[in-house]
PDBQT receptor file of N, H, CA, C and O in Angstrom, charges set to zero:
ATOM      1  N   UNK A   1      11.941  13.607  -7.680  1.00  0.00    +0.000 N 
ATOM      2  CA  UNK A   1      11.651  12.349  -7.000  1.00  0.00    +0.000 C 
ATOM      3  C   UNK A   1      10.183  11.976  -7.234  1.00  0.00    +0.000 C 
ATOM      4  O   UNK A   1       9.269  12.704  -6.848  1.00  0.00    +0.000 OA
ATOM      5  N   UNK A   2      10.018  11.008  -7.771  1.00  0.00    +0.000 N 
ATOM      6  H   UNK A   2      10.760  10.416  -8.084  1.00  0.00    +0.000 HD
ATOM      7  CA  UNK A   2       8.590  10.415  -7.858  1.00  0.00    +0.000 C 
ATOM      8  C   UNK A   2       7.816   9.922  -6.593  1.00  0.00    +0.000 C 
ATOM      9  O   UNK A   2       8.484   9.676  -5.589  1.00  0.00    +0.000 OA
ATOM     10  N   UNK A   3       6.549   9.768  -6.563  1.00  0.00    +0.000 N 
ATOM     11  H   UNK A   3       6.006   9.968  -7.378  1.00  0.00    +0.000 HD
ATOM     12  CA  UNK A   3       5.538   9.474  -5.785  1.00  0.00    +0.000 C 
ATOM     13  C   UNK A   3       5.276   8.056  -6.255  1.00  0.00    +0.000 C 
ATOM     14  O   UNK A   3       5.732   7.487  -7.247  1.00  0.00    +0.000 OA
ATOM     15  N   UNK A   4       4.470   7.626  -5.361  1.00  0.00    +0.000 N 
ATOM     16  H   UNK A   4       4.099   8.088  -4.555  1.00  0.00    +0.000 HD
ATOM     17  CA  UNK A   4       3.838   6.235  -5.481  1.00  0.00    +0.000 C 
ATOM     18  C   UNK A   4       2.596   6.220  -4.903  1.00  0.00    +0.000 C 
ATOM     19  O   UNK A   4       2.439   6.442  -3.703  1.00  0.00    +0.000 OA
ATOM     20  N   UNK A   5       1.353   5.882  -5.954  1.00  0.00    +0.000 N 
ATOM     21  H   UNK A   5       1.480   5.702  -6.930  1.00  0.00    +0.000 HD
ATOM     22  CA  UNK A   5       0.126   6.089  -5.980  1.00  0.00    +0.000 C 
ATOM     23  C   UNK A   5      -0.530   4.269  -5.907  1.00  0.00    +0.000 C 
ATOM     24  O   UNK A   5      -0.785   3.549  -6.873  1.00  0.00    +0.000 OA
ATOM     25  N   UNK A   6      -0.663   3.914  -4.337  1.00  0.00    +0.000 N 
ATOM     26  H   UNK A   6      -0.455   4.499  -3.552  1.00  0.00    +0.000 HD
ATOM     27  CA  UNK A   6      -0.702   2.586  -4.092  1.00  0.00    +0.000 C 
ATOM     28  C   UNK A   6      -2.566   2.492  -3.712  1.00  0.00    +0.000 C 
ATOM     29  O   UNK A   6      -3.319   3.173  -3.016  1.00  0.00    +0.000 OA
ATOM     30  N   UNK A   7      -2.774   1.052  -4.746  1.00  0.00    +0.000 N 
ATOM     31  H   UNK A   7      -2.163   0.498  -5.311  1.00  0.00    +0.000 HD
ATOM     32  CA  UNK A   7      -4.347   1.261  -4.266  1.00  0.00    +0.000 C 
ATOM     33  C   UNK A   7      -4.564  -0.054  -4.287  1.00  0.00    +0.000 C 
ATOM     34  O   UNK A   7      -4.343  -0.874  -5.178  1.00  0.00    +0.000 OA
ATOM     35  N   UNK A   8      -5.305  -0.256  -2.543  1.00  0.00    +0.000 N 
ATOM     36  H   UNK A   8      -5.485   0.410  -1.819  1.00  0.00    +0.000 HD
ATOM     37  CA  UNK A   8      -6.127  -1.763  -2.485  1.00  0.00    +0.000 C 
ATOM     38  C   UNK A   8      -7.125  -2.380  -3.269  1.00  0.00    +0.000 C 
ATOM     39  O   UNK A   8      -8.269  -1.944  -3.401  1.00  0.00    +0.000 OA
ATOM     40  N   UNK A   9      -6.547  -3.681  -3.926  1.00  0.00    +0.000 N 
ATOM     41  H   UNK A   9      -5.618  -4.035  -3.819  1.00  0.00    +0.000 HD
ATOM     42  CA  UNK A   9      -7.353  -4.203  -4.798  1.00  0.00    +0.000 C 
ATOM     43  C   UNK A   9      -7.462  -5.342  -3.917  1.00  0.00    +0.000 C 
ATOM     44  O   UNK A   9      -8.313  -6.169  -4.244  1.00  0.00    +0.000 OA
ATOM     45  N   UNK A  10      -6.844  -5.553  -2.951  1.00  0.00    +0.000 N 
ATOM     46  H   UNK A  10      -6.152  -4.881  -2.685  1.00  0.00    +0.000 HD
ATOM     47  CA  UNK A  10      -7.811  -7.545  -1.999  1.00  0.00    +0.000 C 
ATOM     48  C   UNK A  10      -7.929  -6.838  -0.819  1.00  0.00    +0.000 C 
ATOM     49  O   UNK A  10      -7.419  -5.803  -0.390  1.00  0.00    +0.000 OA
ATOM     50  N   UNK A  11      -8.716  -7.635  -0.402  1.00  0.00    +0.000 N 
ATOM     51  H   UNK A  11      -9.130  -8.476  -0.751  1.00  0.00    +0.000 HD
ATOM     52  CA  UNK A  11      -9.189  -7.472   1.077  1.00  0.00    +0.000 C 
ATOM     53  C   UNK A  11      -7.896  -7.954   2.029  1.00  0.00    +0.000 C 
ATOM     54  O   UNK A  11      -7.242  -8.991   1.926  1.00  0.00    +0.000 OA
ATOM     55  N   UNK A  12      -7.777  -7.091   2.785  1.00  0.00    +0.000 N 
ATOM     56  H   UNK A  12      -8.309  -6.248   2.869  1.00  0.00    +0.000 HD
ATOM     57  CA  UNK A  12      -7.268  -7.799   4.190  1.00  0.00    +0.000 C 
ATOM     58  C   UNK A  12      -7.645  -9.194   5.290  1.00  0.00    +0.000 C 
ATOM     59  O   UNK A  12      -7.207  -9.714   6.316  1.00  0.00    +0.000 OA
ATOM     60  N   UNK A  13      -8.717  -9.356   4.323  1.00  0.00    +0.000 N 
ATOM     61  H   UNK A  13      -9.073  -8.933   3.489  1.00  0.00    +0.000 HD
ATOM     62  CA  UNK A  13      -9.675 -10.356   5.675  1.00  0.00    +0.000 C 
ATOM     63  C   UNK A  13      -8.882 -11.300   5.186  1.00  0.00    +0.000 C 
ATOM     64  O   UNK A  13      -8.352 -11.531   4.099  1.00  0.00    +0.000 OA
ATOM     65  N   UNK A  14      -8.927 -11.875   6.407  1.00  0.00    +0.000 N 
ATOM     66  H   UNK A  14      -9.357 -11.687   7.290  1.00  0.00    +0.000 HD
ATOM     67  CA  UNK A  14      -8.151 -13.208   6.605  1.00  0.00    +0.000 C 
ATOM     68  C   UNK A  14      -6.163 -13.430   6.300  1.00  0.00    +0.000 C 
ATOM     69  O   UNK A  14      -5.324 -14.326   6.397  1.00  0.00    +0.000 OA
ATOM     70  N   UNK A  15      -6.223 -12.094   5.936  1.00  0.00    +0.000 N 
ATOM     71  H   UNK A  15      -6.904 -11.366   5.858  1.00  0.00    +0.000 HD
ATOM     72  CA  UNK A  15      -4.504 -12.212   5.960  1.00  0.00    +0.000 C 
ATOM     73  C   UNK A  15      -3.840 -12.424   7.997  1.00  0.00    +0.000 C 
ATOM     74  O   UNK A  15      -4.272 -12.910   9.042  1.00  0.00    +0.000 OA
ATOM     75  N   UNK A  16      -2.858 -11.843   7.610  1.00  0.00    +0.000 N 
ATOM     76  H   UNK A  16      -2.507 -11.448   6.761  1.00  0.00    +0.000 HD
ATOM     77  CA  UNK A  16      -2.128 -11.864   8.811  1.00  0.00    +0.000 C 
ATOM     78  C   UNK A  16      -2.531 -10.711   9.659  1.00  0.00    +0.000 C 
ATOM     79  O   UNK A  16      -3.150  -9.870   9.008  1.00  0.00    +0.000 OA
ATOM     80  N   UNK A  17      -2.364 -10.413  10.937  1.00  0.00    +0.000 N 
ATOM     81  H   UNK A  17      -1.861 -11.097  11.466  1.00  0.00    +0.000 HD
ATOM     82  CA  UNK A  17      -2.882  -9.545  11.821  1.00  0.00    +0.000 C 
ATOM     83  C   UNK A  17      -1.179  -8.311  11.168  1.00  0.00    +0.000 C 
ATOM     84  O   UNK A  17      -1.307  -7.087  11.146  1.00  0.00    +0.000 OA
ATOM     85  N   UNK A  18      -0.497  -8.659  10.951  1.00  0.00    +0.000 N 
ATOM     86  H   UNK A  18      -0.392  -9.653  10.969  1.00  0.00    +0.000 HD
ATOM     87  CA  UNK A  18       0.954  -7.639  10.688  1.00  0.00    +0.000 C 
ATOM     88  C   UNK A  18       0.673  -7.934   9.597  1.00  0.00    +0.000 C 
ATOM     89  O   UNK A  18       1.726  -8.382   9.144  1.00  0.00    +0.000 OA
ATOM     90  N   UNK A  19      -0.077  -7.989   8.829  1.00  0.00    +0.000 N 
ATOM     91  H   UNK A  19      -0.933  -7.626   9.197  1.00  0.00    +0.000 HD
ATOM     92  CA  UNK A  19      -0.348  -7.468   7.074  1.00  0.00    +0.000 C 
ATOM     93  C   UNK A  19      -1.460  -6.410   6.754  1.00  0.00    +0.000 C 
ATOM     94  O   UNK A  19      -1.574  -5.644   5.797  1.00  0.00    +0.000 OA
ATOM     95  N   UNK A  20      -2.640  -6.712   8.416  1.00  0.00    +0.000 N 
ATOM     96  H   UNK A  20      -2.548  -7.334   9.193  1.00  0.00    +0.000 HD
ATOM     97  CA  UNK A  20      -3.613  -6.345   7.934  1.00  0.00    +0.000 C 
ATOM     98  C   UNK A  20      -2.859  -4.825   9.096  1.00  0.00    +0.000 C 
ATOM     99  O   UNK A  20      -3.822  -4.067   8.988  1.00  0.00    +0.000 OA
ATOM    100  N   UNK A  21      -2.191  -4.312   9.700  1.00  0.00    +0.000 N 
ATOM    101  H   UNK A  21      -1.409  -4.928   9.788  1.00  0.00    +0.000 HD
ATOM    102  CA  UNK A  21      -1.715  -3.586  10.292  1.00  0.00    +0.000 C 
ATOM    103  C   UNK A  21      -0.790  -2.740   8.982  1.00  0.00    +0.000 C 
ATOM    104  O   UNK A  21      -0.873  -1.531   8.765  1.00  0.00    +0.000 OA
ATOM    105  N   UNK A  22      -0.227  -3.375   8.484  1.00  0.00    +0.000 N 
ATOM    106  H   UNK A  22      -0.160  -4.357   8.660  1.00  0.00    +0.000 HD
ATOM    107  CA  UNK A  22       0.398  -2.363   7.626  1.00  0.00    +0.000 C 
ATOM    108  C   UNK A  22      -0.310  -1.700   6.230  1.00  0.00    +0.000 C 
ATOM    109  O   UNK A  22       0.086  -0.775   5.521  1.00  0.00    +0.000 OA
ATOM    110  N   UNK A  23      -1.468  -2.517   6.133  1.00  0.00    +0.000 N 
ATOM    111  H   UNK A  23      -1.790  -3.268   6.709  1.00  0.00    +0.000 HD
ATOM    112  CA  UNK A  23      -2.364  -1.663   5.035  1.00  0.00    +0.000 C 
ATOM    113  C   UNK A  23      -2.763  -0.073   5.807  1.00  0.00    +0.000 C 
ATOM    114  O   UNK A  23      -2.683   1.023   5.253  1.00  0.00    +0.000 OA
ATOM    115  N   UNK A  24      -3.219  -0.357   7.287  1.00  0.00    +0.000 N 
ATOM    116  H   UNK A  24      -3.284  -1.248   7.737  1.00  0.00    +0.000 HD
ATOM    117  CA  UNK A  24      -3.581   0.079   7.665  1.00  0.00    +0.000 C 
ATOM    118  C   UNK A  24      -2.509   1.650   8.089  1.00  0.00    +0.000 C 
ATOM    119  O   UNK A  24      -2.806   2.821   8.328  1.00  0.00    +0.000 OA
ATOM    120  N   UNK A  25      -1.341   0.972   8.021  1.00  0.00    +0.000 N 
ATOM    121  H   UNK A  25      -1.100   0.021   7.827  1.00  0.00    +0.000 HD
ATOM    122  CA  UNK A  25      -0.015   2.255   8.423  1.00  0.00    +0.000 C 
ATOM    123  C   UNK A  25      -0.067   3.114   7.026  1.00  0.00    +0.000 C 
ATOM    124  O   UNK A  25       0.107   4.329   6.939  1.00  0.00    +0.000 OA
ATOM    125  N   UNK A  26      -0.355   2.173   5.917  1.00  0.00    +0.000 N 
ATOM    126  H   UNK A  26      -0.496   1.186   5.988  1.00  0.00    +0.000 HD
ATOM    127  CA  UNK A  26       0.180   2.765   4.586  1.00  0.00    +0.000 C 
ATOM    128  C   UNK A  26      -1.131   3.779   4.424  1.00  0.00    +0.000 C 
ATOM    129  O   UNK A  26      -1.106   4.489   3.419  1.00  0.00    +0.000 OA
ATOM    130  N   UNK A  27      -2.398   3.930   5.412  1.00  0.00    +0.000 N 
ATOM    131  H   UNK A  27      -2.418   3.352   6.229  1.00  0.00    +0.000 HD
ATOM    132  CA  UNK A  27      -3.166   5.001   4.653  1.00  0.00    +0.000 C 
ATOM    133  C   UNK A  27      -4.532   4.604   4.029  1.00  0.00    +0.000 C 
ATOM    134  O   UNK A  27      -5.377   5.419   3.658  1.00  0.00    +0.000 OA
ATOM    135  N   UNK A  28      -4.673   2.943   3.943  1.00  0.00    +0.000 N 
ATOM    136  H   UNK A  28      -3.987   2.281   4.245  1.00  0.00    +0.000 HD
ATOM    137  CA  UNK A  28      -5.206   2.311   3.264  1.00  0.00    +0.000 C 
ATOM    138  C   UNK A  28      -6.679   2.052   4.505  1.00  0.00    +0.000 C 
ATOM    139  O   UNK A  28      -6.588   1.674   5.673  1.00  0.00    +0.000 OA
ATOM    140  N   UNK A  29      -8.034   2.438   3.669  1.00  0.00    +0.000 N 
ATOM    141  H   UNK A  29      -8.108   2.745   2.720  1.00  0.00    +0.000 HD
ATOM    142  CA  UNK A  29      -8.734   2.139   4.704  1.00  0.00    +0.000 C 
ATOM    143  C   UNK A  29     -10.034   1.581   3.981  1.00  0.00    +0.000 C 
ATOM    144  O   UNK A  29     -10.945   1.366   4.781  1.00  0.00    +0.000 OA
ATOM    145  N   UNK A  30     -10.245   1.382   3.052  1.00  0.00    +0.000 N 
ATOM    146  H   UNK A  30      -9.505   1.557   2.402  1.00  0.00    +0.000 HD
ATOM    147  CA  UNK A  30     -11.668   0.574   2.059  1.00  0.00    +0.000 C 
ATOM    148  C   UNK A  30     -10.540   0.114   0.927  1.00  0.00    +0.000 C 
ATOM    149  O   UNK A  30      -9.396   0.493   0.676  1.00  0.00    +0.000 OA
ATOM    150  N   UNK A  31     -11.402  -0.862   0.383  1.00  0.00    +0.000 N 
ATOM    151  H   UNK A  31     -12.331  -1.171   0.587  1.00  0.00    +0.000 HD
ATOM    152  CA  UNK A  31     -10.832  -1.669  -1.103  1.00  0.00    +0.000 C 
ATOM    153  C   UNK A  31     -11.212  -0.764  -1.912  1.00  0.00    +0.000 C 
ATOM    154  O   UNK A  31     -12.317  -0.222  -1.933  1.00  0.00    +0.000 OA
ATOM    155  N   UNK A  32     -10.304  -0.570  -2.606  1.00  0.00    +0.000 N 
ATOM    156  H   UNK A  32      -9.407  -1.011  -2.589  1.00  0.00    +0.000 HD
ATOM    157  CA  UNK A  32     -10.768   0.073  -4.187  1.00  0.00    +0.000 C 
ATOM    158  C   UNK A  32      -9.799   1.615  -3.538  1.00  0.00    +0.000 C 
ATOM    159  O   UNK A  32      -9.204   2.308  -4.363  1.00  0.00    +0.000 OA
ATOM    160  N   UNK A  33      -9.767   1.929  -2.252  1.00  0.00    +0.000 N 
ATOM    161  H   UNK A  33     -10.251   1.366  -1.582  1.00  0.00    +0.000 HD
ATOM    162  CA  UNK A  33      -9.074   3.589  -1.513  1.00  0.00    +0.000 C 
ATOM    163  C   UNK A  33      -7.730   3.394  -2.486  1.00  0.00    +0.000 C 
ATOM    164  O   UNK A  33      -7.269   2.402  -3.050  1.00  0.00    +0.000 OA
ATOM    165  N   UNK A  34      -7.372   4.591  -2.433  1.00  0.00    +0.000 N 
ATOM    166  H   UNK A  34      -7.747   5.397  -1.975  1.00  0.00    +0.000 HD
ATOM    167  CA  UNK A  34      -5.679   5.020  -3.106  1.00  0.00    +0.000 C 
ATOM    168  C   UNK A  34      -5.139   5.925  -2.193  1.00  0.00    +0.000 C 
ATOM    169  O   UNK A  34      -5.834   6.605  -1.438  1.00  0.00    +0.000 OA
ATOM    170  N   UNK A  35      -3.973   5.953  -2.236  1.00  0.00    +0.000 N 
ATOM    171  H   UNK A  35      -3.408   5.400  -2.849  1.00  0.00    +0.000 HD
ATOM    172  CA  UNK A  35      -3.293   7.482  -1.665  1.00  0.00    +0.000 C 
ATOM    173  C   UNK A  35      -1.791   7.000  -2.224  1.00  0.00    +0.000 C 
ATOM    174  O   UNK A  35      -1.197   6.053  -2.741  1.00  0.00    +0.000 OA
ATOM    175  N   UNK A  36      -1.591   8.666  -1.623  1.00  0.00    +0.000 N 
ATOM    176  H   UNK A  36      -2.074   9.435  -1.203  1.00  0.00    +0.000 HD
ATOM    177  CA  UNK A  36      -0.144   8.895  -2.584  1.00  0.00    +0.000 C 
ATOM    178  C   UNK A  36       0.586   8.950  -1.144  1.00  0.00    +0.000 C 
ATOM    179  O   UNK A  36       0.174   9.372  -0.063  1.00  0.00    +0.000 OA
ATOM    180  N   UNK A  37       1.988   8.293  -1.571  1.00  0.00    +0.000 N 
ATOM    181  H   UNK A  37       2.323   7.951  -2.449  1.00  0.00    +0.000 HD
ATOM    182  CA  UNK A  37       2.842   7.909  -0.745  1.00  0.00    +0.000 C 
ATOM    183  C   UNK A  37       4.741   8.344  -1.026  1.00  0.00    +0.000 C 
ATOM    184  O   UNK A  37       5.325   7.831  -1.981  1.00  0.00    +0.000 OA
ATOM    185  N   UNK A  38       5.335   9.121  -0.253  1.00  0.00    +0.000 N 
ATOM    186  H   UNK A  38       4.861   9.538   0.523  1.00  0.00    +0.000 HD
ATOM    187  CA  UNK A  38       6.524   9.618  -0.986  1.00  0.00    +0.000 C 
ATOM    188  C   UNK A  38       7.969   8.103  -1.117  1.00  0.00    +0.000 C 
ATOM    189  O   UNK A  38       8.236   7.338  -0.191  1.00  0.00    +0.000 OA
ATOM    190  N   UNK A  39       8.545   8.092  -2.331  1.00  0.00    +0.000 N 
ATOM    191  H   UNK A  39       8.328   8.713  -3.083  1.00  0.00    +0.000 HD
ATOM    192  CA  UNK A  39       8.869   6.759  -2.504  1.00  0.00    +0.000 C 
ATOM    193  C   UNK A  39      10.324   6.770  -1.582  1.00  0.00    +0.000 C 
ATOM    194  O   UNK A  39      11.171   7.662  -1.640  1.00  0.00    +0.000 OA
ATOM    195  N   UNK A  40      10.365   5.995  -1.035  1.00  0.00    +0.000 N 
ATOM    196  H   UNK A  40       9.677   5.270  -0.988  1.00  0.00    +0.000 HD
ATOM    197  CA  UNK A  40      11.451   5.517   0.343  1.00  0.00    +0.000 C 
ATOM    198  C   UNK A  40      11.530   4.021   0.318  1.00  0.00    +0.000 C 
ATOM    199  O   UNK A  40      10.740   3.249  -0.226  1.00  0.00    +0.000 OA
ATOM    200  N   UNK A  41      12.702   3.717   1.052  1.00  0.00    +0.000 N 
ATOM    201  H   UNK A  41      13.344   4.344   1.494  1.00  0.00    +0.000 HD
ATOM    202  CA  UNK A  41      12.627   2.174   1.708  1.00  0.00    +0.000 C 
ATOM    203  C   UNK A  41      11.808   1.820   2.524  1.00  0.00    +0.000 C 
ATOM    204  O   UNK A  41      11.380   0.677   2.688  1.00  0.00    +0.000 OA
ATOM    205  N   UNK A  42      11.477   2.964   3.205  1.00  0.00    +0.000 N 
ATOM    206  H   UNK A  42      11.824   3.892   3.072  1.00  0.00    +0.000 HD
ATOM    207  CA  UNK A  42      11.048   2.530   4.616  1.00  0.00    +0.000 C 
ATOM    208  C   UNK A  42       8.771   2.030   3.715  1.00  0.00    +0.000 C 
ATOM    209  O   UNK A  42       7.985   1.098   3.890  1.00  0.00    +0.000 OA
ATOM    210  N   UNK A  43       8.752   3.017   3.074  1.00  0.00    +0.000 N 
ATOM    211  H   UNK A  43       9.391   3.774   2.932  1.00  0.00    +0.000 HD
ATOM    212  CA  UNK A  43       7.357   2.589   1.837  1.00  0.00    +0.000 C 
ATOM    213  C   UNK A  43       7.259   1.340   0.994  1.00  0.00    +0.000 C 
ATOM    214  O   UNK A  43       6.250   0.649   0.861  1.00  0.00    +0.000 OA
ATOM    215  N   UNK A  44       8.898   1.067   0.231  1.00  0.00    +0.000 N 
ATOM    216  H   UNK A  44       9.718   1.629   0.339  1.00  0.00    +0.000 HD
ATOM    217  CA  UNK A  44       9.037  -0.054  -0.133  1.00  0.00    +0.000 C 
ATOM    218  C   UNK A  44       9.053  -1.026   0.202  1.00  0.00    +0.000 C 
ATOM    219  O   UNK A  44       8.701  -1.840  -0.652  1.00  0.00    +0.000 OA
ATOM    220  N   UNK A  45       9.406  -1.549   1.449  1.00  0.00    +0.000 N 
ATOM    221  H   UNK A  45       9.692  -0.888   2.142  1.00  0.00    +0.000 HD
ATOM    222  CA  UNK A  45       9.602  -2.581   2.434  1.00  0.00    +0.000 C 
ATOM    223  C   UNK A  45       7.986  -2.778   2.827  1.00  0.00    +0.000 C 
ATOM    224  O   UNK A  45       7.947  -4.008   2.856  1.00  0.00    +0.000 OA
ATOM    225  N   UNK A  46       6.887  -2.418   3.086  1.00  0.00    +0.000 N 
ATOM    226  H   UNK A  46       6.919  -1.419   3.062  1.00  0.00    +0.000 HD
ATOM    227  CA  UNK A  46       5.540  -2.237   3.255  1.00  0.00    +0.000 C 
ATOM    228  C   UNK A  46       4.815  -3.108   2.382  1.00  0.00    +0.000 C 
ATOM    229  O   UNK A  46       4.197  -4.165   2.513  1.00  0.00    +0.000 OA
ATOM    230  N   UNK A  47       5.178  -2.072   1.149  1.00  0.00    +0.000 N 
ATOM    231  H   UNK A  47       5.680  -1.214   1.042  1.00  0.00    +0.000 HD
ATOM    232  CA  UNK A  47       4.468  -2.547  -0.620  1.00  0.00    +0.000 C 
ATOM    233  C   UNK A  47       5.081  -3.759  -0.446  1.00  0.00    +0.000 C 
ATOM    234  O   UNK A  47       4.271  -4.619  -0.791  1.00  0.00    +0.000 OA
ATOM    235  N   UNK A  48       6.301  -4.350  -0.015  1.00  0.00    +0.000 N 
ATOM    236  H   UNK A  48       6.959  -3.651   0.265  1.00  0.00    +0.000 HD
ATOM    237  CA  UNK A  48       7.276  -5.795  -0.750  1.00  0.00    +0.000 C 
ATOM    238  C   UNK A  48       6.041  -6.485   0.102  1.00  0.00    +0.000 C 
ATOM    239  O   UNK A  48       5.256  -7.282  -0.411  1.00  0.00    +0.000 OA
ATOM    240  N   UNK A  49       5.986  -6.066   1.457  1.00  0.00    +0.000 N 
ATOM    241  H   UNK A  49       6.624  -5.418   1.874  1.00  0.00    +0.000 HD
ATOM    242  CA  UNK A  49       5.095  -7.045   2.308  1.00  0.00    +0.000 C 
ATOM    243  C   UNK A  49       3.811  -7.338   2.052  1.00  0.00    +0.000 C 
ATOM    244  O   UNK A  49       3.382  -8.441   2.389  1.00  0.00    +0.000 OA
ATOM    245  N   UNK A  50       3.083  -6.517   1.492  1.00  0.00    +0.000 N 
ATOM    246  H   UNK A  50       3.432  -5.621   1.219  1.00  0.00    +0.000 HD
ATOM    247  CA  UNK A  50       1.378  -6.609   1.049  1.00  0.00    +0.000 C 
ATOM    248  C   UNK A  50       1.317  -6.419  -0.163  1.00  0.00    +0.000 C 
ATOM    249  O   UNK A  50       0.285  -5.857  -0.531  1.00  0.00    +0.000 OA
ATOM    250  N   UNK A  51       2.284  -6.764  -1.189  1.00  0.00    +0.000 N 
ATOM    251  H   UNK A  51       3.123  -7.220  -0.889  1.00  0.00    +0.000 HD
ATOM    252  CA  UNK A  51       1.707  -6.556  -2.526  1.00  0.00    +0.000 C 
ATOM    253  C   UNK A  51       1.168  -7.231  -3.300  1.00  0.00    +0.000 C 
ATOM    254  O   UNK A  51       1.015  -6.945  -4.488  1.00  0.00    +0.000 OA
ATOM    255  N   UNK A  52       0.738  -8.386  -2.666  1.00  0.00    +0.000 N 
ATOM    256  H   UNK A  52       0.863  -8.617  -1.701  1.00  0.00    +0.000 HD
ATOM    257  CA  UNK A  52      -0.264  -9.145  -3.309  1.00  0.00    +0.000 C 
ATOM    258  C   UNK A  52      -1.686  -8.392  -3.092  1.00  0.00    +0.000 C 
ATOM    259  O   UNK A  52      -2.793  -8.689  -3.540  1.00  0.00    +0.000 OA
ATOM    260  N   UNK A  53      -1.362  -7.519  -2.410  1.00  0.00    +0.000 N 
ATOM    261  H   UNK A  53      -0.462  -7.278  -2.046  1.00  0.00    +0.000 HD
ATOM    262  CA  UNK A  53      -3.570  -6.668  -1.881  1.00  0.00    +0.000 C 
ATOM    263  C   UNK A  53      -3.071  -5.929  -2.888  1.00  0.00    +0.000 C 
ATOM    264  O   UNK A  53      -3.723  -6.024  -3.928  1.00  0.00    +0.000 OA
ATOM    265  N   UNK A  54      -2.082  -5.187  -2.929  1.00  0.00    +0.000 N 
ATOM    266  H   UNK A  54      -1.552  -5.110  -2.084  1.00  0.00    +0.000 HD
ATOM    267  CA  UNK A  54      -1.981  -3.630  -3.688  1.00  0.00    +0.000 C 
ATOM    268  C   UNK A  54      -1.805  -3.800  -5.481  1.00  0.00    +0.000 C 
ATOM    269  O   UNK A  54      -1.401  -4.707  -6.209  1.00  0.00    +0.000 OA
ATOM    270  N   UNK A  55      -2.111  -3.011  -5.611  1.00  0.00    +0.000 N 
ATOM    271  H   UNK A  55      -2.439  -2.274  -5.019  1.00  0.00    +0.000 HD
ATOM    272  CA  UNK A  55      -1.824  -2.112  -7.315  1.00  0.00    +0.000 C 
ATOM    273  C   UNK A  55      -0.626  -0.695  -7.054  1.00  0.00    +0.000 C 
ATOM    274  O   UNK A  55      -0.978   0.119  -6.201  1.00  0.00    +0.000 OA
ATOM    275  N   UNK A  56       0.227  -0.533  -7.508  1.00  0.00    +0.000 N 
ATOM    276  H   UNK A  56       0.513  -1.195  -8.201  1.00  0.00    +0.000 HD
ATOM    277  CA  UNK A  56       1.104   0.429  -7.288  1.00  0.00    +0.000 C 
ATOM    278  C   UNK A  56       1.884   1.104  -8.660  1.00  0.00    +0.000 C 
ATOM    279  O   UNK A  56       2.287   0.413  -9.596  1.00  0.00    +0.000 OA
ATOM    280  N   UNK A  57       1.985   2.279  -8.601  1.00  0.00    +0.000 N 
ATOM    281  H   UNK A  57       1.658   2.841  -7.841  1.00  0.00    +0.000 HD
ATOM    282  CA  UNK A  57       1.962   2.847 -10.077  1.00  0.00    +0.000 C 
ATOM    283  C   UNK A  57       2.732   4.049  -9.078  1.00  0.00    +0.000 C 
ATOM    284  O   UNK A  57       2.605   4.382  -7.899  1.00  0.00    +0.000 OA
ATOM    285  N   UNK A  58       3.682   4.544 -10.341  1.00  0.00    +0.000 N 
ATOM    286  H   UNK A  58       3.785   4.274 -11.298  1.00  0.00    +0.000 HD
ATOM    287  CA  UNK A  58       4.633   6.084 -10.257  1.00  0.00    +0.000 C 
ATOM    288  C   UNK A  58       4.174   7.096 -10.876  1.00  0.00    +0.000 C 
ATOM    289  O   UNK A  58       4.127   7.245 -12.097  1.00  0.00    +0.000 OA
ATOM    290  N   UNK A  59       3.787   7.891  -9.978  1.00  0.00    +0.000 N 
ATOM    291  H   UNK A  59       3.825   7.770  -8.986  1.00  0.00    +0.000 HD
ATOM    292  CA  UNK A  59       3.311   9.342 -10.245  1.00  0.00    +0.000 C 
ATOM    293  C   UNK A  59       4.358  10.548 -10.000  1.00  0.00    +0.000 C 
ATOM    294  O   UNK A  59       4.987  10.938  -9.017  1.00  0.00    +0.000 OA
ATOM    295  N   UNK A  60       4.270  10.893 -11.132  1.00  0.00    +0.000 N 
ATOM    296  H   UNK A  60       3.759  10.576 -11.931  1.00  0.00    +0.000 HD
ATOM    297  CA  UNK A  60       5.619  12.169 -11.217  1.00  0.00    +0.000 C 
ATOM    298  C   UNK A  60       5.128  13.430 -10.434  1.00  0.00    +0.000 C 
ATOM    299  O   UNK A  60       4.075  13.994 -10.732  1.00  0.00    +0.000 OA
ATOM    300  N   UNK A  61       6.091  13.920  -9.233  1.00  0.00    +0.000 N 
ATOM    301  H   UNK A  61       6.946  13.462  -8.991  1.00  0.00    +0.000 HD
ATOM    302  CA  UNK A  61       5.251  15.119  -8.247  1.00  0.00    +0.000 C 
ATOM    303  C   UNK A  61       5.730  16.328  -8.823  1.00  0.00    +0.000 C 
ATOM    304  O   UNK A  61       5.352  17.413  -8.382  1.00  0.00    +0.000 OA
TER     305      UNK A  61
């Protein structure tokens, strides 16, 4: 099962208060931060919602 290696490339400012909350669930805490995330719906549904901030790439675990 692959990983997903998601990293903020926009700012949160000025999005939605439940956009700027779920950067914040996903791990995400400075622009430019990454972390690895195990790939699920419940991850995908997140990324579908903020992926205009994110960069997201598959990392083999």
């Amino acid at each position: 099962m692959a990983d997903l290696k998601i990293t903020l490339v926009r700012s949160p400012i000025g999005c939605k208060p439940k956009h700027r909350l779920t950067v914040q669930a996903l791990g995400l805490r400075k622009l430019g931060a990454s972390v690895t995330q195990k790939d699920n719906p419940a991850i995908r549904g997140m990324i579908h919602q903020i992926g205009y901030l994110l960069k997201v790439e598959e990392v083999q675990a």
